[in-house]
N, C-alpha and C positions, 0 to 999 in steps of 0.2 A: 082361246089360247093365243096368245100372241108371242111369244119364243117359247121352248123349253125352261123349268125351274130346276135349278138345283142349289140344294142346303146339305150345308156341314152342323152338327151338331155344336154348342157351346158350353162353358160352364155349367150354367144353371140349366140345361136341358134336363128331360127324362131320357136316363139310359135305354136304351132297349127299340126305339124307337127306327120303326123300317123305312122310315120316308129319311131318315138323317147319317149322314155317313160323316165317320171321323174325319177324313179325308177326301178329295175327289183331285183326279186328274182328267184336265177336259181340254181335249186337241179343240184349236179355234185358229185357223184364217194360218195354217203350218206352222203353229206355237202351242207348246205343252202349259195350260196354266194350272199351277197349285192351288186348290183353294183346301182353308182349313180354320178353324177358328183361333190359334196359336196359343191358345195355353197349358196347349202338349209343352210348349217352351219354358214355363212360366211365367216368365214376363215377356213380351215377346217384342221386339225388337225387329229394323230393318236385318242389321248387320246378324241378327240371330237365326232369322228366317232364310240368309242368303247361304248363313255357313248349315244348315239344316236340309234343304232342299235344292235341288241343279236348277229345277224348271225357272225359263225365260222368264215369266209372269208368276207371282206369287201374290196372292189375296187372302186376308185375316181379317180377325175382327177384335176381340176382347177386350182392348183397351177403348175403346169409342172413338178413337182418336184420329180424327181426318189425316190422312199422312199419303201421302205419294214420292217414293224416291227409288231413284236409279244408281244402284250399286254394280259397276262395273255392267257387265250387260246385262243383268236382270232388273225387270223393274216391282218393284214391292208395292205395295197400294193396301191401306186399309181405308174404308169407304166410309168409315163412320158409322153410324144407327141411323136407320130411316124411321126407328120406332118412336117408343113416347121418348122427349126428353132426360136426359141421365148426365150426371155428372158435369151439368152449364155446359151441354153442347151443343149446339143448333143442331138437330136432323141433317140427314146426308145420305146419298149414294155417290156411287164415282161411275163415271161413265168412260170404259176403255173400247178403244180404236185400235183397229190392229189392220195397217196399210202395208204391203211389199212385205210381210214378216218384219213389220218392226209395231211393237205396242207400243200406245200413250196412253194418257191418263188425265183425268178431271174429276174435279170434288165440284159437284153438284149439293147446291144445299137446296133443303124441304122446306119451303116460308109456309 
């Protein structure tokens, strides 16, 4: 084990499942980060996810779509799929930094 794992469930999960939580809030480095797969939203959106949730750091998934943006002082981050290929994306994670309580962010891609 090399850090802690934690997963939010998505779309196409199985319901009921005790390892996956709708949501998690997870204190890191004196910052609250949201994570959640965002299509409690529907389509989810930065600007959707900022008027949705307060936390500092918010992290999604659903749309696949590499995206990192800073909206007023939160920053939004979807990391992409690190899985098989979907929708002509390259694989990805995002690698966040979180220095003096302030986070960043990087899209990391999977060749």
């Amino acid at each position: 084990l090399i850090a802690p794992v934690y997963a939010v469930y998505g779309n196409t999960d199985p319901v009921g499942d005790p390892n996956l939580h709708a949501e998690l809030t997870i204190p890191l480095g004196g910052l609250e980060i949201h994570v959640s797969h965002g299509h409690e939203l529907g389509s989810p959106t930065p600007a959707k996810l900022v008027a949705a949730y307060h936390h500092p750091v918010i992290i999604y998934g659903h749309t696949h779509q590499q995206r990192i943006e800073r909206i007023g002082d939160q920053l939004v981050i979807n990391p992409g799929a690190a899985g098989q290929r979907r929708f002509k994306l390259a694989p990805s994670v995002a690698r966040l930094t979180i220095e003096n309580g302030k986070a960043e962010a990087q899209i990391v891609a999977l060749d």
